[in-house]
N, C-alpha and C positions, 0 to 999 in steps of 0.2 A: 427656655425663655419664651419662645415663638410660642411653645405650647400650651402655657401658663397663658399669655396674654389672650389667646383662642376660646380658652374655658372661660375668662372671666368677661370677654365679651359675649361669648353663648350662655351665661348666665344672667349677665344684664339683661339681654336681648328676653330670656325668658322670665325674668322677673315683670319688664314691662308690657310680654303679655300677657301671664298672669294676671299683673294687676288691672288692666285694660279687660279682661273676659270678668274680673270680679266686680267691676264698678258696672258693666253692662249684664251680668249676671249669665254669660254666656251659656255657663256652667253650672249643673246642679252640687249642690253641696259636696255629694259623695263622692263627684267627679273629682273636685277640688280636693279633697283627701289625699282619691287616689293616686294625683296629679302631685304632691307633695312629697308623699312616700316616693314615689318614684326618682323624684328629683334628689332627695336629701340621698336613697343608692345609689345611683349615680355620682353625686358627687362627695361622701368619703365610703 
């Protein structure tokens, strides 16, 4: 349970920086890609 709740706020937490680097363009496209694919291994 503890751990479940751990991922899905380390996943909130990274969705709003994601989305926060995208609206200031932090990051180049490909960054973004690669920054996806990572996440979606990570998480199944």
């Amino acid at each position: 349970m503890n751990k479940m709740l751990t991922s899905v706020i380390a996943v909130g937490a990274g969705m709003a920086a994601y989305n926060y680097a995208q609206r200031n363009n932090l990051m180049s496209r490909r960054n973004m890609k690669k920054m996806q694919k990572r996440i979606t291994k990570t998480l199944f």
